[in-house]
C-alpha positions as CSV (number, residue, x, y, z in Angstrom):
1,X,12.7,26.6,-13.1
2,X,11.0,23.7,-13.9
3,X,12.8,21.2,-15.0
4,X,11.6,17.7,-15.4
5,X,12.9,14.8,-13.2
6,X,12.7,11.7,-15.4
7,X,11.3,8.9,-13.4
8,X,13.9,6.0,-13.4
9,X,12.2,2.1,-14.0
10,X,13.9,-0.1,-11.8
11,X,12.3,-3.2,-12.5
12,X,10.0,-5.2,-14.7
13,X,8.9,-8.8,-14.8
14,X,6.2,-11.1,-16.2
15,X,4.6,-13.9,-14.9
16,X,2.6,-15.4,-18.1
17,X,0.4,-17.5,-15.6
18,X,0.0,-16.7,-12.0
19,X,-0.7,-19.6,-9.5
20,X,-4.3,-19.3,-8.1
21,X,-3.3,-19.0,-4.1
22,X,-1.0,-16.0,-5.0
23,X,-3.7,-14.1,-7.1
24,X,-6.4,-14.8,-4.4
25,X,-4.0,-13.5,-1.6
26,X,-4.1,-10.7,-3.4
27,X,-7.9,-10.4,-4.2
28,X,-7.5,-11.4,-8.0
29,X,-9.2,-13.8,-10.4
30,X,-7.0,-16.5,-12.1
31,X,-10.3,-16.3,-14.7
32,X,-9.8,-12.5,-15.0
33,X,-5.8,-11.9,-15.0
34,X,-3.9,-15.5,-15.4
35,X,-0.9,-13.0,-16.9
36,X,0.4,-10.7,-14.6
37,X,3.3,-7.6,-15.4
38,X,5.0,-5.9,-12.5
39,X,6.7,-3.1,-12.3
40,X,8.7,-1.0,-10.1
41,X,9.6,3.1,-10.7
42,X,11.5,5.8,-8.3
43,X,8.3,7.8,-8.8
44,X,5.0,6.3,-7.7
45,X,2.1,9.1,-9.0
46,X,4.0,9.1,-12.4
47,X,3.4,5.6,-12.1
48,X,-0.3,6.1,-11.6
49,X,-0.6,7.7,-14.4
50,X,1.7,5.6,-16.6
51,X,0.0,2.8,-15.2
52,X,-3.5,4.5,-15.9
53,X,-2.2,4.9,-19.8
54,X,-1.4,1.3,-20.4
55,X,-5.6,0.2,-19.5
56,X,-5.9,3.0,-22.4
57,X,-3.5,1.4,-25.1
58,X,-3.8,-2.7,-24.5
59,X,-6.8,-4.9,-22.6
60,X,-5.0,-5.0,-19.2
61,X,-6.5,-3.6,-16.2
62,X,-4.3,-1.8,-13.1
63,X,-4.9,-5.2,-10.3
64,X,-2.3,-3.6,-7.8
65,X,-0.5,0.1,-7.2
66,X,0.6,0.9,-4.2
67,X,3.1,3.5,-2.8
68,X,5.8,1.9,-0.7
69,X,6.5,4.1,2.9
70,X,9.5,6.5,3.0
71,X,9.9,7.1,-0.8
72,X,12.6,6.1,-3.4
73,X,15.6,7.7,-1.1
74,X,14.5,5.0,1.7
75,X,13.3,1.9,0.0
76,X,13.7,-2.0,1.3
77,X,16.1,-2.7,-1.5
78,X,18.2,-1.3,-4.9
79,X,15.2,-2.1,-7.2
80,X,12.3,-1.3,-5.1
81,X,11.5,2.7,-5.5
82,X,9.0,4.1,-4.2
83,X,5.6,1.4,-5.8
84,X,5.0,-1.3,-7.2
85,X,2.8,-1.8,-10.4
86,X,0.9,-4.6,-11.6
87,X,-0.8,-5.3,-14.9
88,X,-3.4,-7.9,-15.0
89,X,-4.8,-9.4,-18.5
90,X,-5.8,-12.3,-20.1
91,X,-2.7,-13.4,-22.0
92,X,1.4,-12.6,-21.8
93,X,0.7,-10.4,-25.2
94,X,-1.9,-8.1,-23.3
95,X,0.5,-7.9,-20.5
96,X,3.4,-6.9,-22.7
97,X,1.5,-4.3,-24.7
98,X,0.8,-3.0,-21.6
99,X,3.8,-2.6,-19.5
100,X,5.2,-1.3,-22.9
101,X,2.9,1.6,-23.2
102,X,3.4,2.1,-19.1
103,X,7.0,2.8,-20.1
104,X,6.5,4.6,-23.1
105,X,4.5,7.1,-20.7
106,X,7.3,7.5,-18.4
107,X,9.9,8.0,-20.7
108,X,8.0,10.6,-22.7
109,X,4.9,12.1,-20.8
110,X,4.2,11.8,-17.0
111,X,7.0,13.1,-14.4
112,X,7.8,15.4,-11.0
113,X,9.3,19.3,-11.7
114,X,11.8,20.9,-9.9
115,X,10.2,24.4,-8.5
116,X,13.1,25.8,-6.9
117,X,16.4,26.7,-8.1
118,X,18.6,23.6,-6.6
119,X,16.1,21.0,-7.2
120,X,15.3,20.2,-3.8
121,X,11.7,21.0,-3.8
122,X,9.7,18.6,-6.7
123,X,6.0,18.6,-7.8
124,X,4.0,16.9,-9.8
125,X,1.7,19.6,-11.7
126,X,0.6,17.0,-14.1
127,X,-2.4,16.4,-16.5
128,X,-4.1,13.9,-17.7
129,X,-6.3,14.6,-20.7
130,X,-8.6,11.9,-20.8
131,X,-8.1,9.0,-18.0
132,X,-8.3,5.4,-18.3
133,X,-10.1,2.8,-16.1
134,X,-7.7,3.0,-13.5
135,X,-7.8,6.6,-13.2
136,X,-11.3,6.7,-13.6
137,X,-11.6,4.0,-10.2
138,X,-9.9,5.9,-8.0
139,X,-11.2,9.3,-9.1
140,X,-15.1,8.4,-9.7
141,X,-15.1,10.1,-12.9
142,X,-16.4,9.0,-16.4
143,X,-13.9,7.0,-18.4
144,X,-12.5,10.1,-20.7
145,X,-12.9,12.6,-18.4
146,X,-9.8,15.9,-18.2
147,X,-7.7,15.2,-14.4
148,X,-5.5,17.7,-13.1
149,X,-3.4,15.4,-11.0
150,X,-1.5,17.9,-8.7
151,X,1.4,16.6,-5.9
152,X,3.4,18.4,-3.9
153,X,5.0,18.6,0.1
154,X,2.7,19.1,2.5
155,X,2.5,22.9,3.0
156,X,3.0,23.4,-0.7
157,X,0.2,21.0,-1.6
158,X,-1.7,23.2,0.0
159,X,-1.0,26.6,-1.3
160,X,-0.9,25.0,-4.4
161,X,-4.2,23.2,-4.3
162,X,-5.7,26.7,-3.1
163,X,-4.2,28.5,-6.0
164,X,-6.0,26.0,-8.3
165,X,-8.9,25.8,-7.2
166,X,-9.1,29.6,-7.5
167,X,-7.7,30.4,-10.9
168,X,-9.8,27.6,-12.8
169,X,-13.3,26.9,-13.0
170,X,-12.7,22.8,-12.3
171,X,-13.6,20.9,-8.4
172,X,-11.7,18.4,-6.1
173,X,-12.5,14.6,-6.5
174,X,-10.4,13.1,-4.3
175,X,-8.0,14.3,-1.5
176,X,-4.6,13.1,-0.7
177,X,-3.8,14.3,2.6
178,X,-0.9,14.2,4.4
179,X,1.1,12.0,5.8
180,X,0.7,9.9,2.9
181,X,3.5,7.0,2.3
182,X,5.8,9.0,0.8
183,X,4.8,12.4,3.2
184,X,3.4,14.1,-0.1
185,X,0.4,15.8,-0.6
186,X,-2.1,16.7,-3.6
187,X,-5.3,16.4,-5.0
188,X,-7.3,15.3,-8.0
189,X,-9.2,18.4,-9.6
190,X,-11.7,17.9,-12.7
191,X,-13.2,20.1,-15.1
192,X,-12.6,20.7,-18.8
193,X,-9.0,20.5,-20.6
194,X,-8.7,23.7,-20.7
195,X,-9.6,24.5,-16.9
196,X,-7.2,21.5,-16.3
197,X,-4.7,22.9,-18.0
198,X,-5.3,26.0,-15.9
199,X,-5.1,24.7,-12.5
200,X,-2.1,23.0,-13.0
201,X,-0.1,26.1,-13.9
202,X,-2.0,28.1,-11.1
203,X,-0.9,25.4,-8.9
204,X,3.0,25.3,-10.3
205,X,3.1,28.9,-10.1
206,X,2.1,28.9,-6.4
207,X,4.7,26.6,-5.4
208,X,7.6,28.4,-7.1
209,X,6.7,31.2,-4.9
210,X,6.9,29.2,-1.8
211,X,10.5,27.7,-3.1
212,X,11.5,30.7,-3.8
213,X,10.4,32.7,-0.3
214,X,9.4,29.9,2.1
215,X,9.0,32.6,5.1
216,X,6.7,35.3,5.0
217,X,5.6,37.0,8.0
C-alpha cells in the first residue's frame, strides 16, 4: 500500500548575482551568497530534505525554505506548489551543483507514500541517514547525525508519532504541530540508523491502520 508519490519540480531559476537590497530584505549577505538558486516543488518536506542533500554534495547553504499556506492543490499560481527553495553560494557553479543534487534527491530518494488503498491519505515516513547543515539547523543535531523525519494529517501524525516513539529506542527533536501551512503534522525523531529505520516503519504501519479503519469505538 505504499506507493510512492513522486514530487513534481515546478520551477527553477538562477540568479548568478543577487542585488544587495533584495538579499538584505531577505536577511542575506551579498559577501556570503552573491549566487542564489530557487526552486519550487508540489511537496515542501521532500523539499527539505532535497534541499538538506544539496549543502551535503556542493558549498551552498539552504538561505530560504518555506512552506507556502494551503498546499500544492491551492497555491497562488501554476508553478508555485506548495515552497519555495533557495540555495545560496558563492559562485553560479556552487549554485548549480547544488540545485542539481536537490533534484537528483527528488527524483530518486525523498517523497510522500500513499497509506490507504485510493491514495487519498499520504505520509511522509522518510529517513535521513546522515543530515546536512540545513537539517542539522532546524533539528539541533550534530552534522551526520540519523533523522527520522515523519509527516502525516493531523490525527495520523499523532498515532503515528506515538507508535514511533514506542517501537524504537530514538527521541523527538523538534515538533511540527498542527495547523501547520499545509495542515500537516509530524515530528523529527533521532537515534541511531537502525532505530531510525525503526521508527519510521512503526510509524507507517500505524497509519495504514488508521486508513484502513479510521473509526474505532
Amino acid at each position: 500500500m505504499l506507493d510512492p508519490i513522486r514530487p513534481k519540480v515546478l520551477a527553477t531559476r538562477f540568479i548568478p548575482n543577487a542585488p544587495e537590497e533584495l538579499l538584505a530584505a531577505y536577511g542575506l549577505s551579498g559577501d556570503a551568497h552573491p549566487s542564489l538558486a530557487l526552486i519550487t516543488c508540489d511537496q515542501d518536506d521532500a523539499l527539505y530534505v532535497a534541499l538538506d542533500e544539496a549543502t551535503k554534495q556542493a558549498p551552498v547553504d539552504v538561505v530560504f525554505a518555506r512552506s507556502l499556506y494551503a498546499g500544492a492543490a491551492h497555491a497562488s499560481g501554476p508553478l508555485s506548489g506548495e515552497i519555495l527553495g533557495i540555495l545560496g553560494g558563492q559562485s553560479p557553479a556552487d549554485v548549480r551543483e547544488g540545485l542539481a543534487a536537490c533534484v537528483r534527491c527528488l527524483e530518486h530518494d525523498a517523497c510522500f507514500y500513499t497509506a490507504n488503498a485510493d491514495g487519498s491519505l499520504a505520509i511522509f515516513p522518510h529517513v535521513v541517514h546522515a543530515i546536512g547543515s540545513y537539517l542539522a539547523r532546524e533539528s539541533g543535531l550534530e552534522v551526520g547525525a540519523p533523522l527520522a523525519y515523519l509527516i502525516a494529517p493531523p490525527l495520523e501524525a499523532w498515532v503515528g508519532v506515538d507508535a514511533a516513539l514506542k517501537a524504537a529506542d530514538v527521541r523527538l527533536v523538534k515538533n511540527f504541530a498542527p495547523p501547520t501551512e499545509t495542515n500537516f503534522a509530524g515530528a523529527y525523531l533521532t537515534g541511531s540508523l537502525e532505530q531510525c529505520e525503526a521508527a519510521a516503519v512503526a510509524f507507517a504501519e500505524a497509519i495504514v491502520a488508521v486508513g484502513h479503519q479510521p473509526r474505532v469505538l
